[in-house]
Phi, psi and omega in degrees: 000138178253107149230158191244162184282158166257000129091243170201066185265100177302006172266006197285167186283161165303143160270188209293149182325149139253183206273305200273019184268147170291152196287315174294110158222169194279069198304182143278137176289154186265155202262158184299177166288303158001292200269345165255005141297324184267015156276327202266317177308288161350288186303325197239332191272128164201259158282328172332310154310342163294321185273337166335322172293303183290355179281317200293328172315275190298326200259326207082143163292331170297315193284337178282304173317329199259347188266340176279300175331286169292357172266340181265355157300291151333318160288334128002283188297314177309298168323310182297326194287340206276306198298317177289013205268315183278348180289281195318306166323306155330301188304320187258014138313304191085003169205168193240144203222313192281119147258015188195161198290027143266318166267004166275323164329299179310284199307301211301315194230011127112218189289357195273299180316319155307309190287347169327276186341303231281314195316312213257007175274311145293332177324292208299333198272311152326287196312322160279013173277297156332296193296303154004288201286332184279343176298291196312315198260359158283315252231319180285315178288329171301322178305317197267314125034275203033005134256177182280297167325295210268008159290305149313004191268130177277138185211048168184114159050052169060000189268119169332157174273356150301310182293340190250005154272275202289319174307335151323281178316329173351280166315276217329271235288341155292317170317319188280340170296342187256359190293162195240344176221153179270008173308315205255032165247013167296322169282344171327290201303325191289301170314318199290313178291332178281351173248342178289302170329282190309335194269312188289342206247012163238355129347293185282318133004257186294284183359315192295296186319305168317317121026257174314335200253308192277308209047054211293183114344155192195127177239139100037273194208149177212036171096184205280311203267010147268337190324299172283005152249018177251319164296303168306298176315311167278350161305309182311316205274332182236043169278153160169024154331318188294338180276006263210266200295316154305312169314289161330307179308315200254003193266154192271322183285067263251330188276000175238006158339287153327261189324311156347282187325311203298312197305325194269349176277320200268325181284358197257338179285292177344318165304328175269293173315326162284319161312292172326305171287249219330339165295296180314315180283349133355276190261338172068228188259007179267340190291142180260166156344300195256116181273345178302310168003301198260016183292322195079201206237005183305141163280344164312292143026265177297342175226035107345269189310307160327282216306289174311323171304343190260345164307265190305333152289340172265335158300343199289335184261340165296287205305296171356314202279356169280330161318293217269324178295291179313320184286343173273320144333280183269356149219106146183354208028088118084041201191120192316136197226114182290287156291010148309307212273322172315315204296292208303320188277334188288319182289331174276002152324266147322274207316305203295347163280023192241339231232110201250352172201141271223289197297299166335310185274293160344307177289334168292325174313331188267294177311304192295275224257326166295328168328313208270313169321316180280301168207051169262314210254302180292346333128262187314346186262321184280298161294339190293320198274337192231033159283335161276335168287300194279003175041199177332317174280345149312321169296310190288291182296304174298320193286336149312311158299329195279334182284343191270029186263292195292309175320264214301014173262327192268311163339289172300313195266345135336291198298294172327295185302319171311318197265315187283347172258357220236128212292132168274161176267000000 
């Protein structure tokens, strides 16, 4: 087993009890089986699911499905892998200290596990900001518009109405980026999440209705070399690893955690899985990037597509703020910096102007950066620890994972990037 001393190092865990520390403390009440399946819900459903039509589209449906699946098992296998990784530490510690997928860094490999963690937990969380910005500011121009074409047309000082929708939003976000606690974005969200819910489900809806009146052509399978750009998306689509051990921390029944987990992973892939076809089966090889796209100009339509832009807006300083933790953390000690956090929404700014499609960019996130976060880095934390008990089948089981990990990240972000440079029709 690798655990590392904790020296005096500011990245180190609270340290150990002492004879006067109290038995008692003013815990946070724990959550029900209930209230961590819609936590779990929370954590994971989020924009990602939107490119799922157009991924079944480029992949075949069949080829989506089975690609969904197996990345939501696996992530799944992953989770599981996190929680028992801190149960054994724990066990040999004798208290419990690791609360977040960074400080199971910290203990197993000392500051190097950590600055892993803290990297690719910014990647992704940035990376889902991007994708946000590129929804919103695609989506509003599309609105505006009324087509796809005139979203690429310039019409102010040369800037496209995608461009001139995100520098808009701009300002908002900084405002909402400077609130200091997220407290006083709770009720926001609790709206944001009843029109994301409500949007997506008249969404799935008209799919249906479309359906029935177009019947487009439809493939199957459409080969091997989409395979690992159908996998990077559904990686995008069910991250939400970095929540996994505060979800855990916080279930009151710990021993049926698992079956939870399980319960709330197999309805939310069902869940995934049914946006996806059905867009695609809807729209055929016409589905867009953006499946709200294809909605038309109708008013359900437009306020549908609102709704959700009104979802990701409000949400963009919650993903943010595990950013923004780190980065204040490691140059601000740990104290709140107004223009760190202003620096971070103008660089993620910027990218989401770099970033031409929308479906594309999910796959690279997923592939490049989620991949290694979900399950590469828990799969390596889980043998480190438990190699002397399970020997060779640790080796076996972790070591699958970590290679069918490496394959698709170099593969997959290959595959992405070639589709995000390579000219559309």
């Amino acid at each position: 087993m690798v655990v590392k001393e904790q020296g005096s190092s500011s990245y180190s865990l609270p340290p150990y009890p002492q004879e006067d520390t109290p038995l008692l403390t003013n815990s946070p009440p724990l959550s029900s089986q209930f209230k961590t399946v819609a936590n779990i819900f929370i954590a994971i459903v989020g924009a990602g699911v939107l490119g799922l039509p157009y991924s079944f589209k480029r992949t075949g449906w069949a080829t989506g499905l089975i690609t969904l699946f197996v990345v939501a098992y696996i992530t799944y296998h992953c989770m599981l892998l996190l929680v028992n990784t801190r149960r054994k530490l724990e066990s040999v510690m004798g208290f419990s200290k690791i609360k977040s997928f960074g400080d199971l860094g910290f203990t197993i490999c000392g500051r190097l596990g950590r600055f892993s963690v803290d990297s690719m937990i910014v990647l992704t969380q940035a990376g889902f900001c991007v994708s946000y910005l590129i929804f919103i500011s695609s989506t509003l121009a599309f609105l505006a518009a009324g087509d796809s074409t005139g979203e690429t047309i310039p019409v102010f000082l040369g800037f496209t109405p995608k461009v001139l929708f995100l520098w808009g939003c701009f300002p908002f976000q900084l405002g909402l980026n400077s609130i200091k606690t997220l407290t006083h974005l709770a009720p926001l969200s609790i709206f944001a999440d009843a029109v994301d819910i409500s949007a997506k489900s008249v969404v799935m809806v008209e799919d249906v209705f479309v359906f029935m009146n177009n019947r487009p052509s439809l493939d199957a399978f459409k080969g091997f070399s989409v395979f690992f750009y159908g996998i990077g998306v559904a990686v995008y689509a069910f991250e939400g690893i970095g929540m996994v051990l505060p979800l855990e921390s916080e279930t009151k029944n710990k021993e049926k955690f698992g079956r939870v987990l399980g319960l709330g992973m197999g309805m939310i892939s069902l869940l995934f899985g049914a946006f996806g076809l059905l867009g695609y089966f809807a729209f055929g090889e016409e589905t867009k990037d953006i499946i709200t796209t294809n909605l038309g100009q109708g008013l359900v339509s437009v306020v549908v597509q609102l709704g959700l832009c009104v979802n990701l807006f409000i949400t963009f300083p919650l993903m943010m703020n595990p950013v923004y933790e780190v980065f204040e953390r490691r140059f601000w000690d740990s104290r709140y910096c107004l223009w760190l956090r202003w620096l971070l929404v103008l660089v993620v700014s910027l990218v989401a102007l770099l970033v031409p499609n929308f479906a594309d960019f999910l796959s690279l996130v997923g592939s490049s950066v989620c991949v290694v976060l979900g399950f590469v880095l828990p799969a390596l934390f889980h043998c480190m620890v438990f190699k002397e008990e399970l020997g060779w089948r640790c080796m076996v089981s972790d070591g699958a994972i970590m290679v069918f990990g490496f394959v698709v990240a170099v593969y997959g972000t290959y595959s992405s990037v070639s589709e995000i440079l390579s000219p559309k029709a």
